[in-house]
Wavefront OBJ file of the C-alpha trace (Angstrom):
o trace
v -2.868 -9.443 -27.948
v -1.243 -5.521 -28.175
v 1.088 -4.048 -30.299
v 2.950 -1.373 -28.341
v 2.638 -0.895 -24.712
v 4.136 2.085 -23.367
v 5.976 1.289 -19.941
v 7.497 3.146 -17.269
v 9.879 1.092 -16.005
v 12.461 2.165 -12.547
v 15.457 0.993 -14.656
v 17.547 2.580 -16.972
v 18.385 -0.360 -18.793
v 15.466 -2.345 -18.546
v 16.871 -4.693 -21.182
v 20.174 -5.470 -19.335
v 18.005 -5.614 -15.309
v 15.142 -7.846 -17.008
v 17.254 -10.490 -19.415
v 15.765 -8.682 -22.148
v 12.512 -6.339 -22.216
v 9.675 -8.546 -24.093
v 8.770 -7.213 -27.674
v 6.307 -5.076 -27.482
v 6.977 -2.733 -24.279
v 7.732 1.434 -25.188
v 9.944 1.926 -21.931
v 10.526 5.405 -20.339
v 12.387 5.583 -16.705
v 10.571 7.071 -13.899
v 11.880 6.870 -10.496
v 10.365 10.041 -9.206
v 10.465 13.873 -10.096
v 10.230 14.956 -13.382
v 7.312 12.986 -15.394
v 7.945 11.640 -18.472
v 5.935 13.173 -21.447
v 4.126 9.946 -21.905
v 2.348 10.557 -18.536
v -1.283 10.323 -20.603
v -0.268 7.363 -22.661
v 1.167 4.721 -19.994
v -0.736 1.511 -19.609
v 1.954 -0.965 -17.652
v 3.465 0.788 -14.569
v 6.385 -0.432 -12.267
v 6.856 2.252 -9.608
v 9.951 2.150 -7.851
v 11.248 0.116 -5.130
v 10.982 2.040 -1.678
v 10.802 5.426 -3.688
v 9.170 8.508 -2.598
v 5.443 9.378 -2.647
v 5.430 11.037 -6.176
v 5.965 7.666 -7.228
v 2.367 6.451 -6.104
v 1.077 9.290 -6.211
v 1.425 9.566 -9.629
v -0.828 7.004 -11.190
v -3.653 9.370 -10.329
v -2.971 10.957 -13.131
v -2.750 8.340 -15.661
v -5.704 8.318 -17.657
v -4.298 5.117 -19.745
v -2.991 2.740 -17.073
v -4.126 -0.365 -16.738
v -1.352 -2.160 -14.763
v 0.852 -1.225 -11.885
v 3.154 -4.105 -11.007
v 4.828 -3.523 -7.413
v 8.542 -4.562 -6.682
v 7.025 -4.646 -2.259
v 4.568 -7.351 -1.433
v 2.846 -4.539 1.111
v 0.495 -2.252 -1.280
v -1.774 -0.714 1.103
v -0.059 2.542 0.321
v -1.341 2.399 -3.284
v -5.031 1.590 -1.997
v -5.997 5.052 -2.048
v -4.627 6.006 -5.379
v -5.571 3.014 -7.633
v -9.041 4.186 -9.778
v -11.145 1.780 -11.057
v -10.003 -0.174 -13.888
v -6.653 -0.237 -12.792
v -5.345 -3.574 -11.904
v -2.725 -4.061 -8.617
v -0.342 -6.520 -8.730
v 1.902 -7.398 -5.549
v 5.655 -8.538 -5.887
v 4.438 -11.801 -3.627
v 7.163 -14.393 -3.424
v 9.950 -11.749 -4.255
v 11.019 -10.875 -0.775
v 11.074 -14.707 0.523
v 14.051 -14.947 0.710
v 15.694 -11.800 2.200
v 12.918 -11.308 4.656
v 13.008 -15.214 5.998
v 16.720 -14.372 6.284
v 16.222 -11.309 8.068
v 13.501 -12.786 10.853
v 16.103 -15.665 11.413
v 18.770 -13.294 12.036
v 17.395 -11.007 13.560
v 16.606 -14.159 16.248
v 19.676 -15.195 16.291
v 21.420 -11.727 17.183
v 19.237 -11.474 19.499
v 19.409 -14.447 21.549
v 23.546 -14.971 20.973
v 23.348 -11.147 22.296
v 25.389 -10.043 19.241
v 24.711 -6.085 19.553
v 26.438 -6.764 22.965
v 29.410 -8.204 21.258
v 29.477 -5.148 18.566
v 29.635 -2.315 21.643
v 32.412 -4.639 23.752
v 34.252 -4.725 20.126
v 34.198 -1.193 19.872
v 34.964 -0.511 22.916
v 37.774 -3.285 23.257
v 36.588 -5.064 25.811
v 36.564 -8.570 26.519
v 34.426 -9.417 29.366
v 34.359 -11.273 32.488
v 31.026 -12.871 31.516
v 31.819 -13.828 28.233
v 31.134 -17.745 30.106
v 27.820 -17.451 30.873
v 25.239 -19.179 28.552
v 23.646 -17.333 25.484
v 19.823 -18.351 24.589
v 19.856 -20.757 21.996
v 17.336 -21.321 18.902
v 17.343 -24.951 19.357
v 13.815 -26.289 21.555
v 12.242 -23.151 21.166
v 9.080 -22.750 19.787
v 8.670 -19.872 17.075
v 4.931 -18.780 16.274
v 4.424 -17.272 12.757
v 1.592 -15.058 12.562
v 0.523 -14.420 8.711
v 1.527 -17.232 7.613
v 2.026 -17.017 3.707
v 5.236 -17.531 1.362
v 7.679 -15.896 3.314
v 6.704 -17.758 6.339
v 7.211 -20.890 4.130
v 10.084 -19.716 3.310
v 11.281 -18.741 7.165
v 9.829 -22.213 8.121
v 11.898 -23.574 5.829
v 15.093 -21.584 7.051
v 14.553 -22.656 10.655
v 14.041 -26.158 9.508
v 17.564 -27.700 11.324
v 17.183 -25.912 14.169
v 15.520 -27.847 15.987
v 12.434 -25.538 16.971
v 9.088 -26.086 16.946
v 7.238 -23.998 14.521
v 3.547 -22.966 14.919
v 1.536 -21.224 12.011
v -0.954 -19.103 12.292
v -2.648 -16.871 9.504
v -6.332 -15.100 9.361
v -8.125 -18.054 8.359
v -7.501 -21.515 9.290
v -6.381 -24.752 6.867
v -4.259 -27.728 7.231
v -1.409 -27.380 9.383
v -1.970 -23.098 9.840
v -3.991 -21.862 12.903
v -6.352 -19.122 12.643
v -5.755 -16.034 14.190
v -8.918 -17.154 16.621
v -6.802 -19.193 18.270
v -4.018 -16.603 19.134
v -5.157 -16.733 23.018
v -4.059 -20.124 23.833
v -1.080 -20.198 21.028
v 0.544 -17.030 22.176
v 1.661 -17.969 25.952
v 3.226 -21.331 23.978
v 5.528 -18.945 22.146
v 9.170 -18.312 22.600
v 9.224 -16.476 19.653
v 6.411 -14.357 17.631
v 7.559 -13.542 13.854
v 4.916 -10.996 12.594
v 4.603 -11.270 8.372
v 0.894 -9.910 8.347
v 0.410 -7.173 5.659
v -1.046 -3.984 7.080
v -5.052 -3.738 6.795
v -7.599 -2.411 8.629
v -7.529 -6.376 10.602
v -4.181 -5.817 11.120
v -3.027 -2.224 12.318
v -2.799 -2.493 16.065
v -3.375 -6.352 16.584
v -0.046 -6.518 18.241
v -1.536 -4.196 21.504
v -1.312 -4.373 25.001
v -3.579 -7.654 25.540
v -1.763 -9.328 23.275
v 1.586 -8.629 24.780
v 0.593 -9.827 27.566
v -0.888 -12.879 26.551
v 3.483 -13.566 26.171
v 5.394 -15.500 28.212
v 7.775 -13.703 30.127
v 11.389 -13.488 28.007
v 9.487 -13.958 24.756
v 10.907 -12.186 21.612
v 8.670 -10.379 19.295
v 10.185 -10.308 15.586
v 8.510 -7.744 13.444
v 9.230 -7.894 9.562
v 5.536 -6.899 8.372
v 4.496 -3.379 8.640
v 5.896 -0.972 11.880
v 1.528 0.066 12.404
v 0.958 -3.985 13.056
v 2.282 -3.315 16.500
v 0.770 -0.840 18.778
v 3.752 1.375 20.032
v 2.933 2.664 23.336
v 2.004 -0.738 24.255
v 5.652 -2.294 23.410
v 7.124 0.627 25.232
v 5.520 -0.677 28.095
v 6.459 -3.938 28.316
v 10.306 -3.436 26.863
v 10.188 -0.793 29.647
v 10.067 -3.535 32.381
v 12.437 -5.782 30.624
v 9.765 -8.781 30.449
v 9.995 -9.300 27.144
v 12.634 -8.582 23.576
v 11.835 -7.047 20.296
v 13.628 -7.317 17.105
v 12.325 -4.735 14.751
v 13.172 -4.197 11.195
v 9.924 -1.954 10.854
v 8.313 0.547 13.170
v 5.393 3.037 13.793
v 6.288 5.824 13.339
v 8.896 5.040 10.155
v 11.189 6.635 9.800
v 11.993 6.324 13.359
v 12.981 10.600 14.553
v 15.752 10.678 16.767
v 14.748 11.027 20.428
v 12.245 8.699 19.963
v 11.680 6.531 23.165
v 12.371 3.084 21.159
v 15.784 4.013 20.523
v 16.461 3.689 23.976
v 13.906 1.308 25.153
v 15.689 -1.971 26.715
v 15.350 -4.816 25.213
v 15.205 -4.154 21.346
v 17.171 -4.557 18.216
v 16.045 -1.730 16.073
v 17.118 -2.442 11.594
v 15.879 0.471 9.487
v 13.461 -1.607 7.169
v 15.756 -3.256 5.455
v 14.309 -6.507 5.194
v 14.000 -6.802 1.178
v 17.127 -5.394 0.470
v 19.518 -8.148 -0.048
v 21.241 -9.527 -3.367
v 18.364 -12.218 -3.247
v 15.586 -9.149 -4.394
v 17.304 -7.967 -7.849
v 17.126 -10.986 -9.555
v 13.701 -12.467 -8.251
v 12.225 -8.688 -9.160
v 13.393 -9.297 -12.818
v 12.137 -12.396 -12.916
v 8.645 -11.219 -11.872
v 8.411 -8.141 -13.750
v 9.225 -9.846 -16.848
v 7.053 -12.481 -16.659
v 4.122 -10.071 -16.018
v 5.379 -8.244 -18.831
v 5.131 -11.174 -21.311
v 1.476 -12.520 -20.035
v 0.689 -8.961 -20.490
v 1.463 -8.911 -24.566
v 0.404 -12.188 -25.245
v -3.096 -12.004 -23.479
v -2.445 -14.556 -20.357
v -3.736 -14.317 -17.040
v -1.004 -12.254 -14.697
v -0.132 -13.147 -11.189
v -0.088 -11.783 -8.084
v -3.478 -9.675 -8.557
v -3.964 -7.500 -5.669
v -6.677 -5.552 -6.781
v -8.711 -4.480 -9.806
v -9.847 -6.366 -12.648
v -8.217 -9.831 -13.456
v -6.173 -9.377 -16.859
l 1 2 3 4 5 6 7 8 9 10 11 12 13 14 15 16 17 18 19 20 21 22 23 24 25 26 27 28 29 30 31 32 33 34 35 36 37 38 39 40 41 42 43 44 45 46 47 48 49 50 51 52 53 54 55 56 57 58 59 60 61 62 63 64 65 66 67 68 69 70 71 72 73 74 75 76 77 78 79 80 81 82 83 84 85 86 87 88 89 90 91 92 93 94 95 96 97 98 99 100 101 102 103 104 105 106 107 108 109 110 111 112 113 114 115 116 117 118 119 120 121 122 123 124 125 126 127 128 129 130 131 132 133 134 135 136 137 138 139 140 141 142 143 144 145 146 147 148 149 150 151 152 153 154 155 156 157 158 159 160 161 162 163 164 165 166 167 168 169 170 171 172 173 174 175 176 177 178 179 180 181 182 183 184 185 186 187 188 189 190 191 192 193 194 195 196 197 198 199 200 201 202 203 204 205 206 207 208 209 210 211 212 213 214 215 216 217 218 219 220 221 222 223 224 225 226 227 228 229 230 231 232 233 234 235 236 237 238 239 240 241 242 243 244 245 246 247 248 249 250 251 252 253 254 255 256 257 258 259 260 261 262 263 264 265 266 267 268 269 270 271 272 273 274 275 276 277 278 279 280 281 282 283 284 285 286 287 288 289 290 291 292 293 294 295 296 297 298 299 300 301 302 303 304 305 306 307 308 309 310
């Protein structure tokens, strides 16, 4: 059990966000900038959502911390900050929703050719072709590769359909391939949805043997992490129209004007926006304030990353 647990917290109202703040907690807001004077005191950490690099950064210098809850389910970025001692907990679970969401819509504008019907719109234009046939979702097969809650919960979203789904994650159990078996799973695909984190497995698995290892027409959706996917090597093959690529994330992020990918064929670029729906406030809360009560009563928290259980 604790008494007082001083908290920085990315809310200003911490009370109203969270349904109530637990008894206990000593809040102070932090969202970047200036540091709070309770820098050397903090134990319980919740950096903010998407914020700039002071906000990692940061726990460097906090000689009390003991907990840093994320609001991302990614937390390679706080890898190389976290001292020992300090235990990382991921927002797992939190981003089902919007991200499954995202990856099926994505898919969908895509293969209805919807970016095509936003420039004739703009422009006015109705055209001549507007008769001939649009891909459609239905007896496709969609390969999910990382395989974890959100690709439950985008399994779950394509349920009704009427695709096939194939899973695939790093190791293998019932029903999920492993990631061994990629070579023969790949040219089955009509569509890839990427959902791996980003590790040292990971960065660059999506290269040029992989690619083309697709069937020609494929579409490659990625909502994980932009370094998954080996840039030059979609370039390439976007460059000869063979295959599509919806991509919410990219390497480099954020993507500089000029870049070639802005201009490649082929590709529906979204600026990372994958966990920022309606869906993440209220599942964030939820989290953080369940942490925030196993924390003062002494129970086991969730979602442990990295670090010492607690």
């Amino acid at each position: 059990m604790v008494d007082v647990v001083k908290t920085w917290l990315p809310w200003q109202d911490p009370d109203s966000f969270l349904g109530g703040l637990p008894a206990g907690f000593d809040p102070d807001y932090y969202v970047g900038g200036d540091r709070p004077d309770s820098l050397d005191s903090v134990e319980f950490y919740v950096p903010n959502y998407m914020g700039s690099s002071d906000v990692v950064e940061v726990i460097r210098d906090m000689p009390a911390l003991k907990v840093v809850q994320t609001q991302t389910a990614g937390f390679e970025n706080l890898l190389p900050h976290l001292r020992e001692g300090v235990t990382l907990c991921n927002a797992r679970g939190v981003h089902d929703a919007s991200t499954a969401e995202l990856a099926v819509g994505l898919i969908l504008a895509t293969y209805r050719r919807l970016p095509r019907a936003v420039k004739n719109q703009e422009r006015g234009e109705w055209p001549s072709s507007y008769r001939e046939l649009d891909d459609s979702l239905a007896d496709r097969t969609v390969l999910i590769l990382g395989y974890g809650s959100i690709g439950e919960a985008l399994e779950r979203r394509l349920d009704g359909f009427e695709c096939d789904v194939i899973r695939v994650a790093r190791r293998a159990r019932d029903g999920v391939h492993p990631t061994t078996d990629l070579p023969r799973l790949l040219p089955r695909a009509d569509v890839v949805v990427l959902l791996t984190p980003a590790t040292d497995e990971t960065r660059g698995m999506v290269d040029a043997k992989f690619l083309a290892q697709l069937k020609d027409g494929a579409l490659l959706v990625n909502v994980a992490r932009g370094v998954v996917v080996d840039t030059d090597a979609l370039l390439g093959e976007l460059t000869t129209e063979r295959i599509h690529a919806a991509l919410d994330v990219t390497d480099p992020e954020p993507l500089p004007a000029g870049h070639p990918l802005w201009a490649a064929p082929n590709v529906l670029i979204n600026p990372h926006r994958g966990g920022a729906s309606t869906a993440f406030e209220p599942r964030v809360a939820r989290l953080v304030r369940a942490q925030l009560e196993r924390y003062a009563k002494g129970e086991p928290l969730i979602n442990i990353v990295a670090g010492p259980p607690r």
